[in-house]
C-alpha positions in Angstrom: 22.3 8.8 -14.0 23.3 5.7 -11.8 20.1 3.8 -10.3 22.6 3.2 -7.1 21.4 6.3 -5.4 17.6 5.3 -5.8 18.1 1.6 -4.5 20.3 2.8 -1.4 17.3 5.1 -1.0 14.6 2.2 -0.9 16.9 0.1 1.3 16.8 2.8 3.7 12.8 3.7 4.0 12.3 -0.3 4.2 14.9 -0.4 7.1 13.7 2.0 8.7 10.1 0.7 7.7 11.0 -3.1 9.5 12.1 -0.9 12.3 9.2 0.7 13.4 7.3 -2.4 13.0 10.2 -3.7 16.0 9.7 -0.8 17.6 6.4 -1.8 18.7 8.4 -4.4 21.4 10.8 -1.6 22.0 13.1 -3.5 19.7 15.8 -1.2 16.4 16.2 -5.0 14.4 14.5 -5.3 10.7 15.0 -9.2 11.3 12.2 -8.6 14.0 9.9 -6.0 12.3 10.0 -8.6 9.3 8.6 -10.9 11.5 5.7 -8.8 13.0 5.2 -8.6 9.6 5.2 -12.1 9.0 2.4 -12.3 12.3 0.1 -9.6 11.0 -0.3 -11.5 7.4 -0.9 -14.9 9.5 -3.1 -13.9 12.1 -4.8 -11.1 10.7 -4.3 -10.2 7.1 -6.6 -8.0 6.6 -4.7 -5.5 9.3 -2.1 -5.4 6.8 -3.0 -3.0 5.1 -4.3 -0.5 7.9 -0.6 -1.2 9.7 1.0 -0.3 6.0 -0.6 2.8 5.6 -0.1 3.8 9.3 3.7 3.3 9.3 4.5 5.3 5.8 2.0 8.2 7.4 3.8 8.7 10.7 7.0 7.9 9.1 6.6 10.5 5.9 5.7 12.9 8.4 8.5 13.1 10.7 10.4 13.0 7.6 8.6 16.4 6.1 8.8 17.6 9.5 12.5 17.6 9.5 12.8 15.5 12.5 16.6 13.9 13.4 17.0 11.8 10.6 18.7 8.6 12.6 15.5 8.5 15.1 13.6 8.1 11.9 16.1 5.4 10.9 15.2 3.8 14.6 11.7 3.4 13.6 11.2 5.6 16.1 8.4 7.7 14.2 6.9 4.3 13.0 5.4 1.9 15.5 2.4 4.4 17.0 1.3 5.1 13.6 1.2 1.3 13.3 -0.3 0.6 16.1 -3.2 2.9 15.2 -3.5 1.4 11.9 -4.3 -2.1 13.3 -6.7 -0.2 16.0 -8.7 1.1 13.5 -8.5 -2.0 10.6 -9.7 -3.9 13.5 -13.0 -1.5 14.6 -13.6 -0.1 11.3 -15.0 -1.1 7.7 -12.6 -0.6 5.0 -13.5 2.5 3.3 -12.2 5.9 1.9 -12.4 7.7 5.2 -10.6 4.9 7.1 -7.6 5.3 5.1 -7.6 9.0 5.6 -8.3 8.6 9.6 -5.2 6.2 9.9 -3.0 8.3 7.7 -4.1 11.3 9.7 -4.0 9.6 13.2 -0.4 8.2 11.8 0.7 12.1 11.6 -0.7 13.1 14.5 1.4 10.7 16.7 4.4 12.0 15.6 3.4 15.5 15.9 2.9 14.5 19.4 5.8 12.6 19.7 8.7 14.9 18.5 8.1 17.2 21.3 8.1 14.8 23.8 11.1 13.0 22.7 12.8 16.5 22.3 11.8 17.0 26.2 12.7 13.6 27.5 16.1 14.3 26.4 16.8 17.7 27.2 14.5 17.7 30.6 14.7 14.5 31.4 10.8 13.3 31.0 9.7 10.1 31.2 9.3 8.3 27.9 6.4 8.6 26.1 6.4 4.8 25.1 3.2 4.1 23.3 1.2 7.1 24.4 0.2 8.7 21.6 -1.0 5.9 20.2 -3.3 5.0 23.5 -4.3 9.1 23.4 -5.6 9.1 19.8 -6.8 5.3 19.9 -9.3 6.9 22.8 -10.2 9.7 20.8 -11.0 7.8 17.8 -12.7 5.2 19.3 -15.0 8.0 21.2 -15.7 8.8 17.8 -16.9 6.3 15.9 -20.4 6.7 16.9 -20.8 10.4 16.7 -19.2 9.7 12.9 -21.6 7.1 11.8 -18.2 4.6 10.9 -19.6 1.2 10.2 -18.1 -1.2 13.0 -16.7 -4.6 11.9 -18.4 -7.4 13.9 -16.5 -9.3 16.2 -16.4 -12.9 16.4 -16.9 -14.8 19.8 -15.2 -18.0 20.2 -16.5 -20.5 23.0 -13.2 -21.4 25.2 -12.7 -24.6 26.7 -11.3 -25.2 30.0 -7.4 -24.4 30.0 -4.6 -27.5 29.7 -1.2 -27.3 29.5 -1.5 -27.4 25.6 -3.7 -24.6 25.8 -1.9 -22.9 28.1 1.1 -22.7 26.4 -0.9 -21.0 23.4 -2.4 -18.4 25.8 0.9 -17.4 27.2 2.2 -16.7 23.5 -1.1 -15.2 22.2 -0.2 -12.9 24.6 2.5 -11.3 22.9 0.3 -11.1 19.8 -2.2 -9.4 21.6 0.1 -6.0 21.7 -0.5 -5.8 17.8 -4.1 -7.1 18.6 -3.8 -10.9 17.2 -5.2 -14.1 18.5 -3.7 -16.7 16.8 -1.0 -19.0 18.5 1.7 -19.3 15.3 1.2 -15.3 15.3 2.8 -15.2 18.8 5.1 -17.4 17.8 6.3 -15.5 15.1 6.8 -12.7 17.1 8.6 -14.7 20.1 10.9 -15.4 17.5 11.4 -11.8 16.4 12.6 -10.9 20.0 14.9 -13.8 20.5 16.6 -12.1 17.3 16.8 -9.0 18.2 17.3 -9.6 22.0 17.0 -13.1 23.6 17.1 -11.2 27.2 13.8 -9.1 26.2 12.6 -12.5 24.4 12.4 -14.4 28.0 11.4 -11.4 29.6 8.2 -11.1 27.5 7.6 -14.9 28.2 7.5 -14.5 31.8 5.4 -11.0 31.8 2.7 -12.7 29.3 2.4 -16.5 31.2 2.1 -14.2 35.0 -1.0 -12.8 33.0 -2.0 -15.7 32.6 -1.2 -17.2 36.3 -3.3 -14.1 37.7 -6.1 -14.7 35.6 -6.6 -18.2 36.4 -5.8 -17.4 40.3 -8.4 -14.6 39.9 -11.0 -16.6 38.6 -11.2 -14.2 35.5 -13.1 -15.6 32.3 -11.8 -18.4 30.6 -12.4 -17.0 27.3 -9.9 -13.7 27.8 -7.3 -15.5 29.8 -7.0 -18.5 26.8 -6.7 -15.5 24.0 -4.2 -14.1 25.8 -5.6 -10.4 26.9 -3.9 -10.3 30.5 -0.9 -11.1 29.5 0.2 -8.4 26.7 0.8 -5.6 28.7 2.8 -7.5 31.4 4.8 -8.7 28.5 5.9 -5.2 27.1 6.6 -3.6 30.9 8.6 -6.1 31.8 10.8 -5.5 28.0 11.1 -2.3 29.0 12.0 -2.4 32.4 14.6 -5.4 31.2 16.1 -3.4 29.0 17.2 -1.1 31.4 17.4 -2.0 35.1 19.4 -5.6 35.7 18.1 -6.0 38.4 15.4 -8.5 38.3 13.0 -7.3 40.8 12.1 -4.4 38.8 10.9 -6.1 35.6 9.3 -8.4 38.1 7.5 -5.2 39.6 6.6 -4.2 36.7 5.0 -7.4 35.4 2.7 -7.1 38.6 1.7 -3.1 38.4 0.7 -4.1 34.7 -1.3 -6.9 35.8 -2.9 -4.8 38.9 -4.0 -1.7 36.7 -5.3 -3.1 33.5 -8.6 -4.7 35.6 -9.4 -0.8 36.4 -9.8 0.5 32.8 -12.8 -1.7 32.4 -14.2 -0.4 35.4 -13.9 3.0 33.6 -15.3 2.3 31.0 -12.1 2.3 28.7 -10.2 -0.1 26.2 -7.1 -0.5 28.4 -4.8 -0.3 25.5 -1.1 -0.5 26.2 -1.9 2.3 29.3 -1.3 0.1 31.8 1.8 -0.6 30.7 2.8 2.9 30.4 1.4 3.5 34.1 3.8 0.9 35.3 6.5 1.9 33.8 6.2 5.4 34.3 5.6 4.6 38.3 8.6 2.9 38.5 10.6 5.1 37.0 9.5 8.0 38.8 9.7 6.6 42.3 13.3 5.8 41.2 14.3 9.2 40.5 12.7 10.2 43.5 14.3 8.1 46.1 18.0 8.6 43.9 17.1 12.1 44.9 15.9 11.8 48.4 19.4 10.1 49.2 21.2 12.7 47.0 19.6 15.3 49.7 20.5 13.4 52.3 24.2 12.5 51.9 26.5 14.9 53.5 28.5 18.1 51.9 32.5 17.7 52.7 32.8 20.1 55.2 34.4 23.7 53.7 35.3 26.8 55.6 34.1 29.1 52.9 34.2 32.7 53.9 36.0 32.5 56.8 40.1 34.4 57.0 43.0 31.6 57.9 43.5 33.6 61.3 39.9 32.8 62.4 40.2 28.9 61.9 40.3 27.1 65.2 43.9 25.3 64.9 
């Protein structure tokens, strides 16, 4: 029996492995998964393994599930499950029932997912971005203390006032900050990653992560968060998304500022932000769209018709 079959096989789950990983910036390009890739082993190896194990659990699901085979391919059943594994890797100890809470979280997002999708394109609802992942990352989180889970410690680094050098660092520490890194070369990495896949979405996530940082610093918000880049991620992947789709520039710029505006009100909740307030702001934009396109659908005039009425009884 010819080995072809088995390596064409292998080349296809590690495509559409890389893909989920680019997935995570909205991006289908294994150049730029391979890169995250790269970023997780150089700012925070030991989430490797976490993001591993979540991608092959979401993934191996929607494939047992029967779910269309080329949105698999997409990496579209990949990048919550990854997500949640670097959530967890980062709160958690390593242990036996981490691994089975990230592969079980991993197929619980694309449990959640697969309908929605199947929704979104049938009855048009709003895209389900990174919501599972922000629903079970609460949920487990909520959890760890009623399940005893040992919490990693977490380190606190004293931040110096902000110069340009520094700057500059912050604004791409805030793209690793979606995949919860804090290390400069990391966001390099992954600014490299967009501008292969899409040099547009690349300079969009530049500008969404440094006005993070520009409303921080007007704001008078701490030093510490502004310099490791925390304000700045979810500006970054609204304004990919809403790039990526409107061309007008106004709207990515709208939703650089709704990100920024929202994510101060999940700490007053008492809640990890997440990616929600990206989400939010691209959810409100889209459905104020569709509601003024059908507001002025409404309101446009019907051709006149004289339905119903016999040729005699038209006025000449």
């Amino acid at each position: 029996m010819s080995p072809r079959p088995f390596y064409q096989a292998a080349l296809r789950g590690l495509h559409s492995l890389l893909n989920g990983f680019s997935q995570i910036f909205l991006q289908t390009h294994a150049g730029c998964g391979l890169l995250v890739l790269l970023a997780i082993a150089i700012g925070a190896p030991h989430l490797l393994a976490g993001a591993l194990l979540g991608a092959l659990g979401s993934t191996l699901t929607a494939r047992w599930r029967g779910y269309p085979g080329a949105d698999i391919a997409m990496g579209l059943y990949g990048y919550n499950g990854i997500l949640l594994g670097l959530l967890l890797s980062l709160t958690i100890d390593w242990s036996a029932l981490l691994a089975l809470l990230i592969i079980t979280s991993a197929a619980l997002s694309s449990l959640l997912l697969a309908p929605w999708m199947r929704r979104m394109r049938e009855h048009r609802w709003l895209p389900a971005f990174t919501f599972p992942f922000v629903a079970l990352g609460w949920l487990l989180l909520w959890l760890t203390a009623p399940l005893h889970l040992p919490a990693q410690s977490e380190a606190v680094n004293a931040q110096a006032s902000l110069s340009w050098l520094t700057s500059l660092e912050a604004t791409v520490r805030g793209l690793g900050q979606v995949i919860f890194l804090d290390h400069p070369l990391a966001g390099l990495c992954l600014f490299i990653g967009l501008w292969l896949a899409d040099r547009h979405a690349a300079c969009w996530a530049l500008l969404g992560s440094a006005g993070g940082l520009a409303l921080a610093l007007y704001q008078s918000w701490p030093t510490q968060g502004a310099s490791a880049g925390l304000y700045g991620y979810n500006a970054a992947l609204a304004a990919i998304a809403l790039g990526q789709v409107h061309r007008r520039p106004w709207l990515p710029l709208l939703g650089i500022v709704l990100a920024l505006l929202l994510q101060p009100g999940f700490s007053a909740l008492g809640l990890p932000a997440l990616t929600m307030p990206f989400i939010l702001s691209c959810w409100l934009i889209s459905a104020s769209r569709r509601l003024l396109q059908q507001a002025a659908d409404d309101c446009t005039p019907l051709p006149r018709r004289d339905k119903g009425l016999h040729p005699q009884d038209k006025t000449p």
